[in-house]
C-alpha positions in Angstrom: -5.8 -21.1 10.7 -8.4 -19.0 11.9 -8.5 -17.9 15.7 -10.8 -20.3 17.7 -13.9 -18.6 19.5 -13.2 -18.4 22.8 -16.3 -20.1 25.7 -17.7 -18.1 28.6 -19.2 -19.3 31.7 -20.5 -16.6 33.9 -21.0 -17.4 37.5 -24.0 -14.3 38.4 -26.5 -14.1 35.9 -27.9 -10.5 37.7 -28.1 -7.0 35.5 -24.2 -6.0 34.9 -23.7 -10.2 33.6 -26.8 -9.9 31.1 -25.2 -6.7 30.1 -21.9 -8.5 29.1 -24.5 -11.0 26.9 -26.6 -8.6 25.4 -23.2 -6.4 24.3 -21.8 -9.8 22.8 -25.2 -10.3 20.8 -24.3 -6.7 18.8 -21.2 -7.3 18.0 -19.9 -9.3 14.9 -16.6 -11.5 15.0 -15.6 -10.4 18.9 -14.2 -13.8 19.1 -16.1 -14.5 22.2 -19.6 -16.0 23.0 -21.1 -16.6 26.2 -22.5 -20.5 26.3 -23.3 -21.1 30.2 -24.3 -19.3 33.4 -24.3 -20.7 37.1 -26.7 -18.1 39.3 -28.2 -19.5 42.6 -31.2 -17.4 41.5 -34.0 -19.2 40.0 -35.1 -15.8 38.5 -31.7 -15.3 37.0 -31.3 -18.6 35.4 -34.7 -18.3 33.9 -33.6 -15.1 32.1 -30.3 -16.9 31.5 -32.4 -19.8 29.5 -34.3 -17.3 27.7 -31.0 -15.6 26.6 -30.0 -19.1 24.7 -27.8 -20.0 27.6 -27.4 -23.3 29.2 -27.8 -23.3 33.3 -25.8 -24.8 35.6 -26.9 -26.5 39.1 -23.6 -25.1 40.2 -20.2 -23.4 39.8 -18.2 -27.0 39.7 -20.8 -28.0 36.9 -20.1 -25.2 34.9 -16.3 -25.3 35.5 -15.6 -28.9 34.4 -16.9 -28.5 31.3 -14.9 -29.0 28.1 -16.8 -26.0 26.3 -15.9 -23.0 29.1 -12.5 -21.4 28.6 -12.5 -18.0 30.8 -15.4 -17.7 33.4 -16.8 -14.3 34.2 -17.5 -13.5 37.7 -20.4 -11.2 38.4 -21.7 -11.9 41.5 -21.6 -9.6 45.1 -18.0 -8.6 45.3 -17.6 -10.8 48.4 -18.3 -14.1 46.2 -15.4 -13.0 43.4 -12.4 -13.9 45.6 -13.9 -18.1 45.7 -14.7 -18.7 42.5 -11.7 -17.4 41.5 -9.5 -19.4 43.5 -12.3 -22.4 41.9 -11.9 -21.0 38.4 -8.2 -21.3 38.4 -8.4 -24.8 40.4 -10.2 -25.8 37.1 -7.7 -24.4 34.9 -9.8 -21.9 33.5 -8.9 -17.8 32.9 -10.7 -15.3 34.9 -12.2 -12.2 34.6 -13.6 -10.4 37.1 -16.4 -7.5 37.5 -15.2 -4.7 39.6 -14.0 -4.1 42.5 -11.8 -7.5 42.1 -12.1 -8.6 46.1 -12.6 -6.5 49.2 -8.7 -5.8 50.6 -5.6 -5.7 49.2 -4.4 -9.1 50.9 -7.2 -11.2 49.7 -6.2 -9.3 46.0 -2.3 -10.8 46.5 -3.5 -14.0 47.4 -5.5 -14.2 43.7 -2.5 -12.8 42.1 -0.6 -15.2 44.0 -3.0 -18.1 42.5 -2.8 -16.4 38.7 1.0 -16.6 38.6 1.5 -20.2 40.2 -0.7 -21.6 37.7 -0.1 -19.1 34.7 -3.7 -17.7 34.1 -5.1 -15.1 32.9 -7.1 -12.9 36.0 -8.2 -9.8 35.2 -10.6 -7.2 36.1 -13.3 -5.5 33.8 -12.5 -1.8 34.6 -14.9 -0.7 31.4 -14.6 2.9 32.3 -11.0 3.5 31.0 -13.1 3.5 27.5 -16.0 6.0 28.5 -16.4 8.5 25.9 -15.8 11.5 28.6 -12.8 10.0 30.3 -11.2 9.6 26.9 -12.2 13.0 25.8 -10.0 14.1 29.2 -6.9 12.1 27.9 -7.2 14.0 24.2 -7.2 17.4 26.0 -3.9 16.6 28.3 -2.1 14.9 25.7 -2.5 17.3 22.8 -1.8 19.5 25.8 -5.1 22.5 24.8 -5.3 23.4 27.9 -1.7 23.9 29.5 -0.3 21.6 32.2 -3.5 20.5 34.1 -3.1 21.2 38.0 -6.2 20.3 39.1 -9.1 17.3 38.1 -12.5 17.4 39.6 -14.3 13.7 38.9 -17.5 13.5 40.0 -20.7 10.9 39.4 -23.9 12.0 41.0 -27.3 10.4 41.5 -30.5 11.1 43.7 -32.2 7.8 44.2 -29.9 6.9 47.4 -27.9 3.1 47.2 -30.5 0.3 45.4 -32.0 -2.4 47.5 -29.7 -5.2 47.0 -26.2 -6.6 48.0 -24.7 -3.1 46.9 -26.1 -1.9 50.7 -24.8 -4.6 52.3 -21.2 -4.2 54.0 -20.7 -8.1 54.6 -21.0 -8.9 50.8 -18.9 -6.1 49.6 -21.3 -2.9 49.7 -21.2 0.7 49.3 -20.2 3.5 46.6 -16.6 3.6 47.2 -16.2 -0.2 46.3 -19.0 0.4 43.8 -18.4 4.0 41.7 -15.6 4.6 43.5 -13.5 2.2 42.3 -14.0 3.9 38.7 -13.4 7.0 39.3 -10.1 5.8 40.7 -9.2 3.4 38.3 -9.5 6.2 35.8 -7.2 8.4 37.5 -4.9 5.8 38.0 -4.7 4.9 34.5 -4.2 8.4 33.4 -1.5 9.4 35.9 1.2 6.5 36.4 3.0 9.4 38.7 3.3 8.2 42.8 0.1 9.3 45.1 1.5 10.9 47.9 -1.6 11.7 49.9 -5.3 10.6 50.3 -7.8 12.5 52.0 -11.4 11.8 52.1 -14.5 11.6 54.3 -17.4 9.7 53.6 -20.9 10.0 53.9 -23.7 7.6 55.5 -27.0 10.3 54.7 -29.4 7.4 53.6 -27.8 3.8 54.8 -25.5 3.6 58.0 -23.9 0.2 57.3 -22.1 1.4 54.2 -21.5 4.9 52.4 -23.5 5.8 50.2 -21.4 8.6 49.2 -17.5 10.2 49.6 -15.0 12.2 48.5 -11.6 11.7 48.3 -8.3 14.3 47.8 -5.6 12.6 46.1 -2.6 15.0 45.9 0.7 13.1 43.3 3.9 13.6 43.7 3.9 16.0 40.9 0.9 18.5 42.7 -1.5 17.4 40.2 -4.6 17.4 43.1 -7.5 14.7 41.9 -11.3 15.3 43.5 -13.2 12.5 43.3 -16.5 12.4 44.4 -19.7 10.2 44.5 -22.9 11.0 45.4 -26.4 9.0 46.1 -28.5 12.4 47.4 -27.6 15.0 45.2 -31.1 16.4 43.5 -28.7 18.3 40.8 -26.2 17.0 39.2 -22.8 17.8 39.5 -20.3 18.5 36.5 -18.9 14.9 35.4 -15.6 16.5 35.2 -13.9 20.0 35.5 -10.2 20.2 34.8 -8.4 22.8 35.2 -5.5 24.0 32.6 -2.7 26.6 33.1 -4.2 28.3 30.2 -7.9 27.2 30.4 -10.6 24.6 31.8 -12.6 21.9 30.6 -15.6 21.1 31.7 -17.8 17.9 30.7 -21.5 18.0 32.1 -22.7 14.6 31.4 -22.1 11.0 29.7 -23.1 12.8 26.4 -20.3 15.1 26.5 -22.4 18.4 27.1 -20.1 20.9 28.1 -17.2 23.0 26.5 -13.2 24.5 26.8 -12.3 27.9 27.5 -8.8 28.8 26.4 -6.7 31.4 26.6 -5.4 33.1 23.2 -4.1 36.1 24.3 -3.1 37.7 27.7 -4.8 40.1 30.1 -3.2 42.7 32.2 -4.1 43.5 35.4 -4.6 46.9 34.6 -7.0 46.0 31.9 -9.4 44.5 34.6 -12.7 46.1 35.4 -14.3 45.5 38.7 -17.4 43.8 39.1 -20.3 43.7 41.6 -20.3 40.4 43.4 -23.3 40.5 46.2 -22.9 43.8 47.9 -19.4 44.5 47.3 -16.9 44.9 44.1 -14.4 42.7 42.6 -11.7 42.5 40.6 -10.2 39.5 41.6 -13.3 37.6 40.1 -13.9 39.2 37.3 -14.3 37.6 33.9 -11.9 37.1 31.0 -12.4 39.8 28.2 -13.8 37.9 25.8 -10.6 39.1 23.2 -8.6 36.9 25.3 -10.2 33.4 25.0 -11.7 31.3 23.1 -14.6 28.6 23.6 -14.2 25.3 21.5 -16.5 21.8 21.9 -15.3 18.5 24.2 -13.3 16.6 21.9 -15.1 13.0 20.6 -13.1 10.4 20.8 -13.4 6.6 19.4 -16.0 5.2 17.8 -19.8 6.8 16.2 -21.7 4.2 18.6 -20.6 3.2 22.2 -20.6 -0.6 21.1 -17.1 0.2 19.4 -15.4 1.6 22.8 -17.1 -1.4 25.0 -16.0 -4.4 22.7 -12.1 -2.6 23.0 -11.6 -4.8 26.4 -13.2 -8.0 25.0 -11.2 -7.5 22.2 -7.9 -7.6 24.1 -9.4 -10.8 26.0 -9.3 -12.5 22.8 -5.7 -11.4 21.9 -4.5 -12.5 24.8 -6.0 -16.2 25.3 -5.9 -17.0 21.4 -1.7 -15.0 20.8 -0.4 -14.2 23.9 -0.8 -10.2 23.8 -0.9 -8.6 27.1 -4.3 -8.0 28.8 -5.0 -4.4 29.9 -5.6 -3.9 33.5 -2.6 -5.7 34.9 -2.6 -7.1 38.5 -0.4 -3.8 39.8 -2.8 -1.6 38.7 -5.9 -3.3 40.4 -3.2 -3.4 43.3 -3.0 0.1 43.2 -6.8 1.1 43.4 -7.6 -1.4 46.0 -4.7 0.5 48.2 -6.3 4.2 47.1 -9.8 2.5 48.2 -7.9 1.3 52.0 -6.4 4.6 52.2 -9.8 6.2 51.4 -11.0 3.8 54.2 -8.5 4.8 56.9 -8.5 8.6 56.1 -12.2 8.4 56.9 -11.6 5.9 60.2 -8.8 7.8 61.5 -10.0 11.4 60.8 -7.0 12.6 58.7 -4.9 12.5 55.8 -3.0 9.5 54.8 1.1 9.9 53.7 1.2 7.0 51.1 3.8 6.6 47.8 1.2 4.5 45.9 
């Protein structure tokens, strides 16, 4: 018998929500159609009808239908922690946009809720497919550049925080709850390794109720250090990510995977060095490789020829799960464990120091 498709509701109809529909719409035999939205915007349910979608007057409406088996909840981050709770009421699975809630108690409680009735509540952490991040996995695990010590993620942008919710602090505002909670997620994912310390301060250049910018230290057990940083007023761009190798450094420029590795092939001697000018004095400390020594080779691609393929990968394991059982991929500990990086992040900037954890 062939798998049944499986019904979406989505409660917030607003840019990332239409994203989720317009991605379905591409793809053949996901398994999953959207068929209802509730938005408590009259603009957003008219582009919700005009996507073929029927509207609801509310979020009970839409939830005691027959035709809705996982809801989707993409509203202001404040909003995901109640219509979760009324999701799972209704016996229906959840998935959640990013950051899941706004602490890590409110996040137990949900958990809580998911266990005692045996749903499915997830979180749509769509990064862990990027192109670049997965290009970073391919160059630790085939292991081209050494043992990587350090990670530099960054995600810049000029334009300062937009005008909605996302500058708000009540309804769950700012970039580390925002872009933050990516750039941690991905780390998270990639190193399973205990946190030992989180440093970070945080920046409020162009909104003073919430940060529109930070960066964060995250030091593992290991001494792998982690950078991450996120920026609203940053005119040029930093590097998306530069990793750094025993024996060489990867750097990725962009979300089109500009950039290149340098590796070493052969070893220098010291007394093979030649100082260089640097300002008004010499160097030989910073001088360049000899070219004889390394080599330069392309960021690796990894997955798919269009970025359709990577995106449908969570939906796909959605589907698994509800229709055989299968695991879904970001598991409750691991959204447990970014929301405590995100608190610590939080306390290292209220408290002025860094923060011993064993996260």
């Amino acid at each position: 018998m062939a798998d049944k498709i499986i019904r979406m509701g989505i409660i917030g109809y607003g840019g990332m929500a239409r994203w989720h529909h317009m991605m379905m719409q591409t793809q053949d035999n996901l398994g999953i159609q959207a068929v209802a939205v509730y938005d408590i915007s009259e603009a957003a349910n008219m582009k919700a009808k005009e996507d073929g979608l029927r509207v609801c007057s509310s979020a009970a409406e839409l939830l005691c239908k027959d035709d809705i088996d996982v809801v989707l909840i993409a509203t202001p981050n404040d909003w995901h922690k109640p219509y979760a709770f009324q999701a799972m009421d209704a016996g229906i699975d959840v998935i959640c946009e990013k950051p899941v809630t706004l602490c890590s108690a409110d996040l137990q409680e949900m958990i809580d809720k998911a266990n005692e009735t045996g749903l499915m509540m997830t979180v749509h952490q769509n990064r862990r497919w990027d192109p670049d991040y997965r290009a970073i996995l391919k160059v630790r695990d085939e292991g081209t550049i050494g043992n990587i010590f350090k990670i530099e993620s960054r995600v810049s942008g000029a334009n300062g925080i937009p005008g909605d919710w996302r500058a708000v602090k009540s309804e769950g505002g700012g970039m580390i709850l925002d872009w933050g909670v990516h750039l941690i997620d991905q780390i998270c994912d990639a190193y399973k390794e205990k946190i030992t310390q989180v440093y970070a301060r945080v920046q409020h250049i162009t909104n003073q109720e919430v940060d529109d910018g930070f960066m964060a230290v995250l030091t593992f057990e290991t001494g792998l250090v982690a950078v991450l940083e996120v920026t609203t007023t940053t005119y040029v761009n930093y590097p998306r990510w530069h990793v750094s190798g025993l024996y060489g450094t990867i750097q990725i420029d962009d979300w089109d995977l500009n950039g290149k590795i340098v590796r070493e092939v052969a070893k220098q001697g010291h007394d093979e060095l030649v100082p260089i000018q640097a300002g008004v004095g010499l160097t030989k400390t910073m001088s360049p490789r000899s070219s004889s020594t390394v080599e330069e080779l392309p960021v690796p691609k990894v997955g798919g020829q269009h970025i359709e393929d990577e995106w449908r990968k969570f939906y796909d394991n959605i589907v698994a799960h509800i229709n055989h059982g299968v695991p879904f991929i970001v598991k409750h500990d691991e959204v447990m464990r970014v929301m405590k990086v995100m608190e610590a992040i939080f306390q290292s900037e209220a408290e002025n120091r860094a923060i011993d954890t064993y996260l």
